[in-house]
N, C-alpha and C positions, 0 to 999 in steps of 0.2 A: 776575551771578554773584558771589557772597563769595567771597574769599581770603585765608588767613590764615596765614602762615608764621610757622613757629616757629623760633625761631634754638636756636645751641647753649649757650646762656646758660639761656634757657627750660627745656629739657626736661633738660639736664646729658647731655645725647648731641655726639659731637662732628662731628655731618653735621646739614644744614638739613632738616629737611622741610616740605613744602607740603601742605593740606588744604583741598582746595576742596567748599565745599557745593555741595547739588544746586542744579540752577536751579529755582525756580520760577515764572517768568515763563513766558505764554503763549505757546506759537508766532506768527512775525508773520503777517500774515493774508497769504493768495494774492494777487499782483498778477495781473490778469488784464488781456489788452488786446484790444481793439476792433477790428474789422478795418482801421478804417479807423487804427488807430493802428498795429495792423500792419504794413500796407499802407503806412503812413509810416518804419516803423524800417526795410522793406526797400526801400524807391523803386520800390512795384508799387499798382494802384491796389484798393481792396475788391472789385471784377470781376472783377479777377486772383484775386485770392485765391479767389472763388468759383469761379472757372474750376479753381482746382488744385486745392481740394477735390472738385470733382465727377470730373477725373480721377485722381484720387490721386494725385496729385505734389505739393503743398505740404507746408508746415510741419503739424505733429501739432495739433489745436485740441480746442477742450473745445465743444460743443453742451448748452449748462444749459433749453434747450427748443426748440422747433419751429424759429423765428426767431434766438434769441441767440447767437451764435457767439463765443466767445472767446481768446486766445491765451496760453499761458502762455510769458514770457519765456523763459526755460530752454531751450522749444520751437523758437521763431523762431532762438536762437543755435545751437544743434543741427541746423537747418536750415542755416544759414547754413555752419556747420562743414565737414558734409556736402557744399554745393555748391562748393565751394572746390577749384580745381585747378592745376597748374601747370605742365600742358601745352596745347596743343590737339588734338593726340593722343591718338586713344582716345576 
């Protein structure tokens, strides 16, 4: 992203302004992770994970076809978030 500050020298105003151009660069591409890389970031094995998707209790996952199961990072730390407690009560 360009950045171009004008001092008060430049425009003969005596406050700075800032004018930032738009971005043009592309969005960075989706990281998407594998079950079994999943299954690595949370210390559970791809079984598990199939296990909690089939009960709906895991992390949120992307299905891009029959077979390919995906995870978006986002997902698993929102997961993660979620499971977090600080009692054993309740």
């Amino acid at each position: 992203m360009a950045k171009h500050t004008t001092t008060a020298a430049e425009t003969g105003d005596s406050a700075t302004s800032t004018i930032t151009a738009a971005a043009t660069e592309p969005p960075a591409p989706m990281k998407l992770l594998t079950s079994r890389q999943a299954g690595e970031l949370l210390g559970v094995s791809p079984e598990t994970l199939e296990r909690w998707r089939g009960a709906g209790t895991g992390p949120a996952y992307v299905r891009l076809s029959g077979r390919y199961i995906r995870y978006q990072p986002d997902d698993l730390e929102a997961f993660i978030q979620n499971a977090r407690r600080n009692s054993t009560a309740g």
